[in-house]
C-alpha positions in Angstrom: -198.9 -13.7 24.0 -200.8 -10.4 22.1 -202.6 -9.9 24.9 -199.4 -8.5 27.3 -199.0 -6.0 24.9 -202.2 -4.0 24.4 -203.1 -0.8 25.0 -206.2 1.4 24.1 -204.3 4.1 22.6 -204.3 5.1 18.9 -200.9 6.1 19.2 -199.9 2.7 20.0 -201.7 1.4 17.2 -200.0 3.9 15.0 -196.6 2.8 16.1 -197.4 -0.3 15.9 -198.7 -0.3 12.4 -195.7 1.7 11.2 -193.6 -0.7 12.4 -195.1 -3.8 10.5 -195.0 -1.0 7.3 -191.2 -0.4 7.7 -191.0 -4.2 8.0 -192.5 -5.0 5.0 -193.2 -1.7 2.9 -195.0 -4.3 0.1 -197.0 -6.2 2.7 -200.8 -6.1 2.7 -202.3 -5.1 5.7 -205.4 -5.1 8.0 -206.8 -3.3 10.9 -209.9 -5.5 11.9 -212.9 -4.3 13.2 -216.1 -5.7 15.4 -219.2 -4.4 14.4 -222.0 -4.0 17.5 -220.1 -2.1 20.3 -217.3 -1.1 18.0 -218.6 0.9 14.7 -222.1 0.7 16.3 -222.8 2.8 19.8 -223.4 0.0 22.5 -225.4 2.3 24.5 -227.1 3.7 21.7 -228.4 0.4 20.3 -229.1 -0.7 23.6 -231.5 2.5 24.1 -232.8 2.2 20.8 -234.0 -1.6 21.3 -235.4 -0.9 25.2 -237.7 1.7 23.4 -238.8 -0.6 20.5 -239.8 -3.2 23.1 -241.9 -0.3 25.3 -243.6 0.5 21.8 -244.5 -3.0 20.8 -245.3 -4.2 24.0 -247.2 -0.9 25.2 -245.5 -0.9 28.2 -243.3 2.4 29.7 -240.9 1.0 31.3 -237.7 2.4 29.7 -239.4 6.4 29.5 -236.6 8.8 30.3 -233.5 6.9 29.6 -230.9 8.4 27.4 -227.6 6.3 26.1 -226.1 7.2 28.9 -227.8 5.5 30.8 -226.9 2.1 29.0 -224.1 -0.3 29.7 -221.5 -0.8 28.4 -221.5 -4.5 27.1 -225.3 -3.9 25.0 -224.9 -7.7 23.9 -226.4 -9.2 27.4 -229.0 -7.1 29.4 -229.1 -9.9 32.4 -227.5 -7.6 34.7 -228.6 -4.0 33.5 -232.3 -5.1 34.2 -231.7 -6.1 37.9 -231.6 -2.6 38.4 -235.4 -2.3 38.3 -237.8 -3.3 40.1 -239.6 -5.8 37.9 -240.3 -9.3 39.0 -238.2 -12.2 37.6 -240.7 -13.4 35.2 -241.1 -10.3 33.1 -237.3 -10.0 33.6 -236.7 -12.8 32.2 -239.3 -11.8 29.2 -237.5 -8.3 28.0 -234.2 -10.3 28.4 -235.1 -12.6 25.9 -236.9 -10.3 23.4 -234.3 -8.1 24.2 -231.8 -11.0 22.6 -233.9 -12.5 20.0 -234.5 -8.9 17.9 -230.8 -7.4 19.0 -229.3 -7.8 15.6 -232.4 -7.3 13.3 -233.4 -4.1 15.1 -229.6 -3.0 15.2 -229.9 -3.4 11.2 -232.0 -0.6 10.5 -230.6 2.0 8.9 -231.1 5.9 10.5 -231.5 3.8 13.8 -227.8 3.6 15.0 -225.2 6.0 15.2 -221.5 5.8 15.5 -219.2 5.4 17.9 -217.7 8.7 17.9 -214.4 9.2 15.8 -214.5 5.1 15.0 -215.3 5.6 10.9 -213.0 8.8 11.3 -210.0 6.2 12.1 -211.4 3.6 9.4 -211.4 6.5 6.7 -207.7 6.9 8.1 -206.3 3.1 7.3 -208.5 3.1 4.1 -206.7 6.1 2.8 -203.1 4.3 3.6 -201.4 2.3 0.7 -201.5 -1.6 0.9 -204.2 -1.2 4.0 -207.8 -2.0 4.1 -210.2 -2.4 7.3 -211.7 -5.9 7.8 -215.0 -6.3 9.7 -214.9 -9.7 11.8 -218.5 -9.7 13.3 -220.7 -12.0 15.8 -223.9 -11.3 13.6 -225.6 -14.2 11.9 -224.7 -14.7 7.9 -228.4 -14.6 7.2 -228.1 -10.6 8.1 -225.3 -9.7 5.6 -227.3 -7.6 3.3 -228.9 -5.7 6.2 -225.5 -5.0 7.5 -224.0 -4.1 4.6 -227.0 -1.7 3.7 -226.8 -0.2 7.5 -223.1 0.4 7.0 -223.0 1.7 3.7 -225.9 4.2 5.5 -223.3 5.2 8.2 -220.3 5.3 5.9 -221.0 7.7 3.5 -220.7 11.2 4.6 -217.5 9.9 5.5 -216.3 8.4 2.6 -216.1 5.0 3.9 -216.7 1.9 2.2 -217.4 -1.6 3.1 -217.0 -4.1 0.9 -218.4 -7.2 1.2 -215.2 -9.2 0.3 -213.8 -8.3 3.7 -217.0 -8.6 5.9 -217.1 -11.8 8.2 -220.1 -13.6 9.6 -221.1 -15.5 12.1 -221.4 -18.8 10.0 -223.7 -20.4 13.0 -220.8 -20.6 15.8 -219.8 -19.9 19.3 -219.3 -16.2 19.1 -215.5 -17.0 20.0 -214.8 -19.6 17.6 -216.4 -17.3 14.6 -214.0 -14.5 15.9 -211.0 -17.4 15.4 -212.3 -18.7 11.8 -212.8 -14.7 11.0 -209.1 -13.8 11.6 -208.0 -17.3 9.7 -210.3 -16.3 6.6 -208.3 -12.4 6.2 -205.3 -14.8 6.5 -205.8 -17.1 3.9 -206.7 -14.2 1.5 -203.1 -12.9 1.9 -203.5 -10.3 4.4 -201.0 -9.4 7.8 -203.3 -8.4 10.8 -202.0 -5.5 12.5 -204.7 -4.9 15.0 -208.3 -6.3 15.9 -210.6 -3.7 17.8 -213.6 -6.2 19.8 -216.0 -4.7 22.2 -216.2 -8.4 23.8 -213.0 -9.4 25.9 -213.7 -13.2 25.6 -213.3 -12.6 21.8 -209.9 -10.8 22.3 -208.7 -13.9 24.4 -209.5 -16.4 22.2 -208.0 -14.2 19.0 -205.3 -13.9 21.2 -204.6 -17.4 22.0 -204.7 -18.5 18.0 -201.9 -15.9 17.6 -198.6 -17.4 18.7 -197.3 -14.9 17.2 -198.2 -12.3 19.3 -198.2 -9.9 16.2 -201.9 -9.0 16.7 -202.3 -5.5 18.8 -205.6 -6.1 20.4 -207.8 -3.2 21.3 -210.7 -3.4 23.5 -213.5 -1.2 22.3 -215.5 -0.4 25.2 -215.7 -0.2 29.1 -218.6 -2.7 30.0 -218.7 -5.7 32.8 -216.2 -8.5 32.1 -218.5 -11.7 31.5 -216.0 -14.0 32.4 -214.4 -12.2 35.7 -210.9 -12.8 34.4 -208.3 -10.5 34.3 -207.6 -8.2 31.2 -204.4 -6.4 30.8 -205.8 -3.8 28.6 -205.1 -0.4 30.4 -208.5 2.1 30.0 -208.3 4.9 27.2 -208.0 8.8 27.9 -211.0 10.4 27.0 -212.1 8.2 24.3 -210.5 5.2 22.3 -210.5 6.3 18.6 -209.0 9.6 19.2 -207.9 10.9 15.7 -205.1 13.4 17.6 -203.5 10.6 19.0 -203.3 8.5 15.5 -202.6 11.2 13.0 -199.2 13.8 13.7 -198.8 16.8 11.1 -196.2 14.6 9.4 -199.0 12.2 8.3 -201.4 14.9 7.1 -203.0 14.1 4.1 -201.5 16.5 1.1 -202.4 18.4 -0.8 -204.9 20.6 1.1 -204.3 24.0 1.2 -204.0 25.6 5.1 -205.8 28.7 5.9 -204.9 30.5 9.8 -208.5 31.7 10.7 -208.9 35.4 11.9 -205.7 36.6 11.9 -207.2 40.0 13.5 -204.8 41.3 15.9 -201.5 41.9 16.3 -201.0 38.6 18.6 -202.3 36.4 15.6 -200.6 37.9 13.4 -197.1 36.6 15.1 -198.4 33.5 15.6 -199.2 33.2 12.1 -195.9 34.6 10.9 -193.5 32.1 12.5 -196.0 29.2 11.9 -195.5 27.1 8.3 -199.3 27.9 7.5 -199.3 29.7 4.0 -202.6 31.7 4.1 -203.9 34.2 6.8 -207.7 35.3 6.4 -208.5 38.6 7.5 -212.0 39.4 8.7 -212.4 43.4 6.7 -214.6 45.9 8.2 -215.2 49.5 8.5 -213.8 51.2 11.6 -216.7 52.8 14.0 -216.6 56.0 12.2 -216.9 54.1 8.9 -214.1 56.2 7.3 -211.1 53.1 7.1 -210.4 49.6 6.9 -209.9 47.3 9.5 -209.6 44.2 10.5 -211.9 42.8 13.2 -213.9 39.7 13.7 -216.5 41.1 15.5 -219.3 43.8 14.3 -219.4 46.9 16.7 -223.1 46.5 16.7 -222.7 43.2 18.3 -219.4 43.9 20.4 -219.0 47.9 20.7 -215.3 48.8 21.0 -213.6 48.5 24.6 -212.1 51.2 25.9 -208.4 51.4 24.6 -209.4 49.2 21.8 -207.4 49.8 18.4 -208.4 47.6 15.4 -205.5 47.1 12.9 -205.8 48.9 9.7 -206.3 46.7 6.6 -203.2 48.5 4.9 -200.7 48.1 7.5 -201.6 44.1 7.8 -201.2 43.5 4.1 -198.0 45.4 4.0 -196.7 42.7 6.6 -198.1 39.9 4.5 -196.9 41.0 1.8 -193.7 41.6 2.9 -193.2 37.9 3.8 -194.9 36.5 1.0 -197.4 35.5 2.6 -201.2 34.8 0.4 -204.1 36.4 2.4 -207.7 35.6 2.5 -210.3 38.5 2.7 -213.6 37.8 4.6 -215.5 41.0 3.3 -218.2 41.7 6.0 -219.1 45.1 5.1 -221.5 45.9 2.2 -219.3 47.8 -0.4 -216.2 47.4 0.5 -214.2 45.5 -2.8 -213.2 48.5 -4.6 -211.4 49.7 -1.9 -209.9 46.6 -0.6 -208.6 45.5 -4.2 -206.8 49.4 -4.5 -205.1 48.6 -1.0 -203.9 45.4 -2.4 -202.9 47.0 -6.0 -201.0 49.4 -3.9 -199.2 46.9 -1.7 -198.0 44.8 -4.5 -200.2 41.5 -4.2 -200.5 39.3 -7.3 -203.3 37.1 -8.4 -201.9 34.0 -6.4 -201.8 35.0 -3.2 -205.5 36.6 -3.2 -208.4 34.9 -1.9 -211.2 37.0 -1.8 -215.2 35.4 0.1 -217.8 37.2 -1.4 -221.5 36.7 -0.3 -224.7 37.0 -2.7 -225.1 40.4 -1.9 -221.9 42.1 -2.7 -222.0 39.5 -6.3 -225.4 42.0 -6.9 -223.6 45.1 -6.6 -220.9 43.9 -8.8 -218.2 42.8 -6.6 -217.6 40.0 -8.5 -216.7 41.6 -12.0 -214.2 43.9 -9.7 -212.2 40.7 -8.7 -212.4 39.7 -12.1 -211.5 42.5 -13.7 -208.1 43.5 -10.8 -207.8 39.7 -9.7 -208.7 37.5 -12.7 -206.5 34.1 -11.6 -207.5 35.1 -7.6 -209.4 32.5 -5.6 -213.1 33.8 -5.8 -215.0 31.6 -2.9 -218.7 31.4 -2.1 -220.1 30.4 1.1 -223.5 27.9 0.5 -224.4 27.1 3.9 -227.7 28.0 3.8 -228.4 25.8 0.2 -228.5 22.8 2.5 -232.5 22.4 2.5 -232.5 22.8 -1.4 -229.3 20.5 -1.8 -231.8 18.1 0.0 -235.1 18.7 -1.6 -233.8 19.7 -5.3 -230.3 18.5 -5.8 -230.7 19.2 -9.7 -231.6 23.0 -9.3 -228.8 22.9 -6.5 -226.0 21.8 -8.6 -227.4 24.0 -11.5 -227.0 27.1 -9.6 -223.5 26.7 -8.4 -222.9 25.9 -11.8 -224.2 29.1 -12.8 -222.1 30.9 -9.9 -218.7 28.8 -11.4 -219.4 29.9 -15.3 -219.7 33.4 -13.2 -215.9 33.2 -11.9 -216.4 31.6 -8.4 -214.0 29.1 -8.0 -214.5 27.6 -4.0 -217.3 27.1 -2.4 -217.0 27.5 1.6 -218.5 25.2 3.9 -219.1 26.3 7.6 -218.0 23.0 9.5 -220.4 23.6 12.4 -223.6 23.8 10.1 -225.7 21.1 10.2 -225.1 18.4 7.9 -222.4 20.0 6.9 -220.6 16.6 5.7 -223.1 16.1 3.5 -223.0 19.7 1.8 -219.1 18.5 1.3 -219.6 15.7 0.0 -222.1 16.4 -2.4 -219.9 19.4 -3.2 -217.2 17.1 -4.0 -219.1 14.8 -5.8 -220.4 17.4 -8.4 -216.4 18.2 -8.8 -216.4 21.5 -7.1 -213.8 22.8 -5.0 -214.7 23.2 -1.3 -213.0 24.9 1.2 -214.4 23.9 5.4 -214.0 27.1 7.5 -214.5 27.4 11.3 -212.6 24.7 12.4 -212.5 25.0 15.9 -209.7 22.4 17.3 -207.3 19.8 16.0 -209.8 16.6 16.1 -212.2 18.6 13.7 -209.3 19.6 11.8 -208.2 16.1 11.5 -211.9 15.1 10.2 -211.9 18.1 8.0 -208.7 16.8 6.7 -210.2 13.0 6.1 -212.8 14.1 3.2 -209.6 16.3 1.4 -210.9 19.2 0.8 -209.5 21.5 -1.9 -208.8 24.0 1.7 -209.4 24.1 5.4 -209.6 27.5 7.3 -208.9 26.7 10.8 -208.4 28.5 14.6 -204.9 26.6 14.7 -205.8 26.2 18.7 -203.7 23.0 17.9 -201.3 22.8 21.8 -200.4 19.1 20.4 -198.6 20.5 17.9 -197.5 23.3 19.2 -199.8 25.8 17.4 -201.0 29.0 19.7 -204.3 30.2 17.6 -207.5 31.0 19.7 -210.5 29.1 20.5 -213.3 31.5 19.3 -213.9 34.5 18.0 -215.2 35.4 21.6 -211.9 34.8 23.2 -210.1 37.3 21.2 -208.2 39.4 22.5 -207.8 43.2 21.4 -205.0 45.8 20.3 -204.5 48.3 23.1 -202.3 51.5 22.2 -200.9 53.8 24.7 -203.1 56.5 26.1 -201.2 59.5 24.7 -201.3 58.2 20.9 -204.2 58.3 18.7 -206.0 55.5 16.9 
């Protein structure tokens, strides 16, 4: 029986799906998904449906709540509501509106949200060849268009698609005997089911029980009450069930993207960078506190003044070890004025045009910066950072696009994405989808690496804080650590 099998592990579901591939390298497979406590936050919908029912009804009843404070299993409120102090009647009342508008008010789009890494891990099996993700969902047929229009809403900014072909509706059935005819319909189309992820364990049962088989891996999507008290061998997920680090390894990293080591700033960095398989270090360039020489150093002095015993590295001496092992570097330029000298220091050390990357801002392309690069570095990566066109990206895509147009004709040839900005997926994206290159910078751990990865960027510039696969980068630029030299030598 599936069922003695399952985990809620990704890495079980990546074995297992390798497996079936290695099996049948020609096969055509499915992961199959639920919808409502799977894709869609339980607790969010849940919250989202309490408060439409206060604002119809003009009642206040559900003030204060958050999604955290929802159950688990958002499909049957029965039990949730016991925990207030409302007579049985009205009870009864925002149970049943509660189930007669579940699925019409979960069909709004820019009312739901995700289930956090779930299209991350759909994205994942869509990009695989011969693999496609089949939804399998208790919602009535009559709401197909609604659904497909909600998804489409969610799926975007991750480059997720559902098409209707492989979305399955409640025809008008038991919930569990839709689930059954669901799975026989992917079937009959030709397709191997590796995996079915349901937020409803009576559903998993009976896709369990019309799989002799036992080839199925059933997940369970969520933590709410058991409605049938039976036993479940499904052991409870770490942290949460769609975790990204635990389905993707570095072996299975999507290629080409171009890997960029984050701050390589100090001396400690510098060896971690040097025995790591990362091809491009990015060095953050400043003046030292006397303004006299190069450094590198992450952090202004104005904002964190030199400890004492503190010795930044000198720009020259890092490229000279860079260059040495053939290494590309990546210069973050954060003083005004500083290109002319940093393109003489890498003249002098012997650095050709493909192992330059140079970010410059707006201001330093006014003083002329760019035309330097040009003119020392002409096949050098010239990148831009446009976090702040968000707002006219939004309001006037047109006179966005035309103006990074205008900055490509110039000679910029990558456009830098912060990945902590807000909306920063849909900067990328649109990025992207204008056929610009786009490199996402400030990627602070492996899980937002691995979503960084999922929309393939042309680059990713990252902290390489990655202990899962054995990578010793830092966690912030406020956890660096400094260079101390010995008390009798001289800075």
């Amino acid at each position: 029986m599936a069922m003695e099998k399952n985990t809620c592990s990704m890495r079980d579901l990546a074995f297992h799906y390798e497996a079936m591939k290695r099996a049948e390298p020609l096969g055509r497979f499915m992961i199959v998904f639920d919808i409502d406590g799977t894709i869609l936050d339980a607790r969010q919908s849940a919250l989202n449906l309490l408060q439409a029912y206060d604002q119809e009804q003009g009642t206040g009843f559900f003030q204060g709540l958050t999604s955290e404070d929802m159950p688990g299993a958002a499909h049957d409120m029965s039990v949730f509501l016991r925990e207030f102090a409302f007579p049985p009647r009205v009870r009864e009342e925002i149970a049943a509106w509660y189930e007669a508008n579940f699925y019409t008010r979960a069909s709004i789009p820019g009312t739901q949200r995700p289930t956090h890494g779930v299209l991350d891990v759909i994205r994942w099996f869509q990009m695989q060849p011969g693999t496609c993700v089949g939804l399998n969902t208790g919602r009535p047929e009559k709401l197909r268009r609604e659904t497909l229009r909600l998804l489409e809403d969610l799926g975007g900014e991750h480059l997720v698609e559902f098409p209707d072909s492989l979305l399955f509706m409640n025809p008008g059935l038991p919930a569990t005997v839709s689930k059954v005819h669901g799975i026989k319909e992917f079937r009959n189309q030709g397709y191997r089911i590796v995996a079915v992820i349901d937020s409803d364990k009576d559903n998993l049962r009976a896709m369990a029980q019309a799989d002799p088989s036992g080839e199925m891996l059933l997940l369970h999507a969520e933590a709410g009450p058991d409605s049938s008290g039976a036993e479940v061998p499904l052991r409870p997920a770490a942290g949460h069930l769609f975790d990204l680090t635990e389905l993707i390894t570095e072996k299975r990293l999507p290629r080409p993207i171009e890997l960029v080591w984050h701050g390589v700033d100090d001396d400690a960095m510098l060896r971690a960078f040097l025995v790591s398989s990362v091809q491009w270090a990015e060095l953050h360039v400043r003046l030292d506190a006397a303004g006299r020489d190069l450094i590198v150093r992450g952090r202004r002095f104005s904002d964190l003044p030199a400890a004492p015993g503190e010795c930044p590295a000198r720009l020259d001496d890092f490229l000279y070890l860079l260059g040495e092992a053939g290494r590309g570097v990546k210069l973050d330029l954060k003083d005004p004025g500083l290109t002319g000298r940093v393109l003489g220091l890498l003249r002098d050390v012997g650095f050709s045009d493909e192992r330059v990357w140079i970010t410059i801002n707006s201001e330093e392309v006014k003083r002329g910066g760019l035309k330097l690069i040009m003119d020392a570095f002409p096949r050098a990566i010239k990148q831009y950072p446009v976090d702040g066109l968000e707002p006219l990206m939004s309001s006037s895509p047109g006179e966005a696009r035309e103006y990074l147009t205008m900055l490509s004709h110039s000679g910029i040839g990558r456009f830098s994405v912060n990945w902590n900005t807000p909306k920063a997926r849909r900067i990328i994206v649109s990025l992207q989808k204008w056929g610009f290159e786009v490199n996402i910078y400030d990627v602070p751990d492996l899980e937002s690496f691995l979503q960084a990865a999922l929309l393939l960027p042309r680059s990713i510039t990252a902290y390489f804080n990655f202990p899962k696969w054995f990578y010793t980068g830092i966690l912030s630029e406020g956890e660096r650590p400094f260079r101390m030299m010995p008390a009798r030598m001289a800075c």
